[in-house]
C-alpha positions in Angstrom: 79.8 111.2 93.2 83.6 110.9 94.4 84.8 112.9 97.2 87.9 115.3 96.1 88.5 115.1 99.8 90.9 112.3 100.3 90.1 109.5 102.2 92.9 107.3 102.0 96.6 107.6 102.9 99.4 105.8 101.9 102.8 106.1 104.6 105.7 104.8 103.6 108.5 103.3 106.2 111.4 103.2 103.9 114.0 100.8 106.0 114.7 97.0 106.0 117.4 94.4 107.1 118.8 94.1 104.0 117.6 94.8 99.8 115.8 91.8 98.4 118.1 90.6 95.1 114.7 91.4 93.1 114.1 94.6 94.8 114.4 98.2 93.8 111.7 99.8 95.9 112.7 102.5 97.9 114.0 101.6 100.9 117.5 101.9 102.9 119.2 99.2 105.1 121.9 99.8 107.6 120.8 103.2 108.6 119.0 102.8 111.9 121.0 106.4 112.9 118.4 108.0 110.7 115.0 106.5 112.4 114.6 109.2 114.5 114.9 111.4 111.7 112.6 110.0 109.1 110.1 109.8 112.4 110.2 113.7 113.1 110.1 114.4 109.1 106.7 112.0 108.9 105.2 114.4 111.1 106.1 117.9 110.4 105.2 116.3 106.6 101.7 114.9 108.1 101.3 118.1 109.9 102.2 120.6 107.0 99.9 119.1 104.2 96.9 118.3 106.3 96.7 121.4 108.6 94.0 119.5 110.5 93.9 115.9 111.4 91.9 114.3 108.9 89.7 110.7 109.3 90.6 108.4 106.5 88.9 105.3 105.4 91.6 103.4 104.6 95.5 103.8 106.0 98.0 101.2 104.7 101.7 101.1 105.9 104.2 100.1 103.6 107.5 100.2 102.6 110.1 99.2 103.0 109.6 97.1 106.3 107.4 99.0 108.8 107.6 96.3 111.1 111.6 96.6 110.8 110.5 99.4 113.4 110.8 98.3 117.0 109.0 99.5 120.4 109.1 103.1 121.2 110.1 104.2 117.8 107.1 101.9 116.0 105.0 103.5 119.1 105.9 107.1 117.7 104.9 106.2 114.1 101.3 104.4 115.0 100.9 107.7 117.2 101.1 110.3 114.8 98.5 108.6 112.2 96.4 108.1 115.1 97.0 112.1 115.7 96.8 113.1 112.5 95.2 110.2 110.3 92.4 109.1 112.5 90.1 105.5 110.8 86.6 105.9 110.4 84.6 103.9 111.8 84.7 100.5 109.9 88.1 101.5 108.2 90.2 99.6 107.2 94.0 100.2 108.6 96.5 97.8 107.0 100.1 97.4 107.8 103.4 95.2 105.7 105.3 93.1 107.8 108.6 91.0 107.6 107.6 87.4 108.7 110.4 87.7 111.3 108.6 90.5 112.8 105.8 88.5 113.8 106.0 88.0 117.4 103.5 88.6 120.3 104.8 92.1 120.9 104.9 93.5 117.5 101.5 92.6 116.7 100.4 93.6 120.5 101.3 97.0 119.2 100.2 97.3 116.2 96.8 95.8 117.4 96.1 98.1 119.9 97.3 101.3 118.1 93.8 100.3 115.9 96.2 98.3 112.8 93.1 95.5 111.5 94.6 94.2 108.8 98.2 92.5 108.1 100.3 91.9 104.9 103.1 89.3 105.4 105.3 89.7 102.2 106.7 85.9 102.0 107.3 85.5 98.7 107.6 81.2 99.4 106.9 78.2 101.5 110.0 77.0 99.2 113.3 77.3 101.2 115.4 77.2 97.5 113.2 79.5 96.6 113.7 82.0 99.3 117.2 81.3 99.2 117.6 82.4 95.3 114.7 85.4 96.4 117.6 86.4 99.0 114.7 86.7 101.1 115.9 86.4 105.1 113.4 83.8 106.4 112.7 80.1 106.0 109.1 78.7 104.6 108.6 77.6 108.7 109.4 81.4 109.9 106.4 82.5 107.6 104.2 79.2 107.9 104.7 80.3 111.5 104.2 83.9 111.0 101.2 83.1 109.4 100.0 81.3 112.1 100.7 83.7 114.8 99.5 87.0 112.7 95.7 85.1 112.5 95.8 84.6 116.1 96.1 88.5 116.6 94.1 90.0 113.2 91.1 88.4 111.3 92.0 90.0 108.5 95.7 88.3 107.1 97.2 89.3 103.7 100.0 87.3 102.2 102.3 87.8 99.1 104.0 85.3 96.6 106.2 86.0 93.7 106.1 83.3 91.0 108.7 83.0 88.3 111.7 83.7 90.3 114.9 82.4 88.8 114.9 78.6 87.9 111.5 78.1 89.5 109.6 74.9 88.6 105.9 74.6 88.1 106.1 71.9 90.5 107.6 75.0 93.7 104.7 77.3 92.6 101.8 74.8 93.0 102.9 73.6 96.6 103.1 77.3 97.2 99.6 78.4 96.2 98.3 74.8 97.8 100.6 75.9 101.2 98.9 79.4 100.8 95.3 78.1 100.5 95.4 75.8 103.2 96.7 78.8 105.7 94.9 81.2 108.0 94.8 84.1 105.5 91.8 86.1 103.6 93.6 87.3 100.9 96.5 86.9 98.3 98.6 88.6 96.1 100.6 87.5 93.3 102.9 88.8 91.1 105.1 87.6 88.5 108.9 88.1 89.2 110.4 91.0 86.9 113.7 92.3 86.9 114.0 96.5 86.7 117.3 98.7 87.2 118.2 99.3 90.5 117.5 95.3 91.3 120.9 93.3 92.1 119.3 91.1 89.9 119.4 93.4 86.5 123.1 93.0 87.1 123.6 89.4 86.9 120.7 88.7 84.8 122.3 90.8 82.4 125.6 88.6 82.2 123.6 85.5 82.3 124.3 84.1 85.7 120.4 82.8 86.1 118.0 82.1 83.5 114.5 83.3 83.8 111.5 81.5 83.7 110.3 80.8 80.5 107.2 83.3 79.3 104.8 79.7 78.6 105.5 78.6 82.4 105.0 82.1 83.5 101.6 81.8 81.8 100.8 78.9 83.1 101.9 79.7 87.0 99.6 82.9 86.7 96.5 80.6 85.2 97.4 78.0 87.9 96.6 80.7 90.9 93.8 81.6 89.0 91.8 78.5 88.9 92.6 77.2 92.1 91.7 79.8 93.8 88.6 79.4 92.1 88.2 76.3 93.3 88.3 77.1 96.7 85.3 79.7 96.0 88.2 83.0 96.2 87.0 86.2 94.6 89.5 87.0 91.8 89.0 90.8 92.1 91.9 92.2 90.5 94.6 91.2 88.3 97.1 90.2 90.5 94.6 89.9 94.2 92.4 87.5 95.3 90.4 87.0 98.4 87.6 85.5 100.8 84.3 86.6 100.1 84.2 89.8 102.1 88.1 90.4 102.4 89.2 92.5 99.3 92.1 95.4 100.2 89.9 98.1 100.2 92.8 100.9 99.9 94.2 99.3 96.9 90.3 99.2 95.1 90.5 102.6 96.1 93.5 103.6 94.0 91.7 100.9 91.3 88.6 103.5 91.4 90.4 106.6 91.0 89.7 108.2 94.4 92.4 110.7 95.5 94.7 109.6 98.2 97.5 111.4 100.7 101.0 109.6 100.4 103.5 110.4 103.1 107.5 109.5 103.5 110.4 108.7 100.8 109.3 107.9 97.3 105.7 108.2 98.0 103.3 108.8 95.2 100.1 111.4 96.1 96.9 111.5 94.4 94.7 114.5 95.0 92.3 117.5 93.7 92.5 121.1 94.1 89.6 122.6 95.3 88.9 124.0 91.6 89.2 119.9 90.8 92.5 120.3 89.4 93.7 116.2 89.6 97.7 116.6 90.7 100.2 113.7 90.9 103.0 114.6 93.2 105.7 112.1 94.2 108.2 112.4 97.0 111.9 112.1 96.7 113.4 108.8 96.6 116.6 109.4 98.8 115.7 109.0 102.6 118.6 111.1 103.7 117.2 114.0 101.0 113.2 113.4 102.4 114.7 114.1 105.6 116.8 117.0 105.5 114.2 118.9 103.0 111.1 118.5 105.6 113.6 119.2 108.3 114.8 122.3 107.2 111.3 123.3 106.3 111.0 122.4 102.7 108.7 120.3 100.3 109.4 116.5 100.3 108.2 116.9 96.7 110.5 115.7 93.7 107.9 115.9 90.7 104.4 116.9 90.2 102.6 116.4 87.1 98.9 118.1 87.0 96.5 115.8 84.8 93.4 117.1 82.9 90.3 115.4 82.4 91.5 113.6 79.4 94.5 111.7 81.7 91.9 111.0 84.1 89.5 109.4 81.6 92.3 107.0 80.5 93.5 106.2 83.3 90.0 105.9 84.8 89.5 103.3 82.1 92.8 101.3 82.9 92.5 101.0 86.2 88.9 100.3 86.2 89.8 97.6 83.6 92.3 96.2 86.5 89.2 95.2 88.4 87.6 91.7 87.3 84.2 93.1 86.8 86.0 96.1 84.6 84.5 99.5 83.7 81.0 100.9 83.2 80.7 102.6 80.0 77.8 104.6 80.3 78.9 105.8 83.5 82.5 106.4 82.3 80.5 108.3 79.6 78.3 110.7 81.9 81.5 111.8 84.0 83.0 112.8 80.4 80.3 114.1 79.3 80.0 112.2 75.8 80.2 108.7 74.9 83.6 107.8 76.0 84.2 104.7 73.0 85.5 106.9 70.8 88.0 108.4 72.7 90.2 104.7 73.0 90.0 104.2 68.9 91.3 102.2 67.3 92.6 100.2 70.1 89.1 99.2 72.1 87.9 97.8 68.7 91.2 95.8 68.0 91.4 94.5 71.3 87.3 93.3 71.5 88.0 91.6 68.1 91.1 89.5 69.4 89.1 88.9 72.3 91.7 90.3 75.1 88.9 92.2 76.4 84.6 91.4 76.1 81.6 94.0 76.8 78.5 92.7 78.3 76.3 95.4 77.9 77.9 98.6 79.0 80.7 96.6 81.1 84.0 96.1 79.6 86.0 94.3 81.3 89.3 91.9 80.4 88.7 88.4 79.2 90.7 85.7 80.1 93.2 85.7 77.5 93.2 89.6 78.3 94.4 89.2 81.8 97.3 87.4 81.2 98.9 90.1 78.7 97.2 92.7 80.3 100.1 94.6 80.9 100.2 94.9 77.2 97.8 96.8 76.7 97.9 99.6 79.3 100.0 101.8 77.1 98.4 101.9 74.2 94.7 103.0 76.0 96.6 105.7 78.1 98.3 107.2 74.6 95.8 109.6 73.1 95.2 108.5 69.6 96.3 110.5 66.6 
């Protein structure tokens, strides 16, 4: 039976040297004035919501750069989790880094403050690439990064964006073939899009790049797939794969529906009452707003949005479904109470017949064809029917 007691925590560091052209996370560049600030709000925020410290099985530091944090001010941060978030034994404690924030000392620190696990978002080996990204490093800075972050962590994470504008096939398989001949355990991949907010929705709008074309698309994502599988990768997840062994267990926590603490500017909390009441709370957006709320004693909270047990059964069902080896029925069914099939009519049976998804048995999970449209099909399972 799941813990309502949360055992995860998500912490989000919400600065960086400058906003990718694809980007519209939240995050803030230029404003190192406010460190301090953001610093002294994490903590009265950690402090205020978990009264007690709290051990967690899995901590992951995102953002945002966390790494864009430097000596006494990343030594602050890594103290108050290890004050107030304190890993279990065998946790896992992951943390997202810049590939220029690679050095010796940077991942001195975050070694000894307990950090076991490291998630270099490169993006590209391809320097073009990288330059039409507008990421700030070359393919050597994270080949090198790479190198130097597996020298320090047995555990190295790395992220590529395919489909980014003008991309050839030809840039994404030396990519993938760069990434599987590097010291890492496990890779994400996700497909470039372009959302409001992004400098890109801007010029993509007046046409001054062309995006990849959906049939390469498709065939980048089925590339990563099979040669990954050639080189004996779990694919675990839709857009993860990993060594045998090396999965990112705070995101298959979120995948499983366990309830999770969130912390800092934009983050997204996951928890139960003690009655079970499932709540969704998100934090504001606006750094300067996060800050001078908790500082002046106030929530951090913009929305909240209370689910019953129907939202949790659907969204038990697409998450689950995220996972490769997709969703157990008849155990879906005992947590609801009654068979669970009817309650996704008449989409389950429309998607089984144009075989997006396959059951084997009690497990459903997505079929090949599935995967690659999955986003597709997410709304129409969490939409009650009529």
């Amino acid at each position: 039976m799941m813990s309502l007691q949360p055992r995860s925590a998500y912490i989000h560091v919400p600065f960086c040297r400058h906003r990718c052209g694809y980007c519209n996370f939240t995050l803030i560049t230029g404003r190192d004035d406010l460190i301090d600030g953001y610093l002294e709000a994490f903590e009265r925020e950690a402090s205020s919501t978990l009264v007690r410290p709290q051990e967690m099985d899995t901590v992951f530091l995102g953002g945002g750069t966390p790494s864009y944090l430097q000596g006494s001010q990343l030594e602050r941060l890594l103290k108050v989790i290890a004050t107030w978030l304190p890993l279990s034994d065998g946790g896992e404690y992951s943390c997202e880094v810049n590939p220029l924030d690679c050095t010796n000392e940077q991942l001195d620190l975050l070694h000894s403050a307990g950090v076991n696990r490291i998630s270099i978002g490169g993006q590209s080996f391809d320097n073009r690439k990288l330059a039409a990204l507008e990421r700030d490093h070359s393919g050597e800075q994270l080949r090198e990064a790479i190198g130097n972050s597996s020298r320090h962590f047995t555990n190295v994470s790395l992220d590529l964006i395919f489909a980014s504008p003008e991309e050839s096939m030809d840039q994404w398989r030396n990519d993938i073939a760069t990434a599987l001949a590097s010291p890492i355990q496990h890779l994400s991949t996700y497909g470039m899009t372009v959302e409001r907010g992004a400098a890109f929705y801007g010029r993509l709008a007046k046409r001054q790049f062309a995006e990849v074309d959906a049939e390469t698309q498709l065939e980048m994502y089925l590339h990563v797939i099979d040669e990954t599988g050639k080189h004996c990768w779990e694919h675990y997840e839709v857009s993860n794969f990993s060594k045998i062994g090396s999965r990112c267990r705070h995101n298959v926590a979120y995948w499983e529906g366990s309830p999770w603490y969130a912390f800092g500017p934009g983050a997204a909390s996951f928890t139960f009452s003690e009655s079970g009441l499932a709540m969704r709370c998100v934090n504001h957006r606006s750094t300067t707003t996060y800050i001078r709320r908790v500082l002046n004693g106030q929530s951090a909270v913009a929305e909240r949005e209370q689910l019953d047990r129907q939202d949790l059964l659907r969204e038990k069902l697409v998450f689950g479904l995220r996972k490769l080896e997709g969703v157990d029925l008849q155990a879906l069914s005992e947590w609801w109470g009654a068979p669970v099939r009817e309650c996704f009519q008449p989409h389950l049976s429309r998607f089984l017949e144009q075989g997006l998804l396959e059951l084997d048995g009690q497990q459903l999970r997505l079929t090949r064809r599935g995967l690659v449209i999955s986003d597709s099909l997410w709304p129409d399972l969490l939409t009650p029917s009529e």
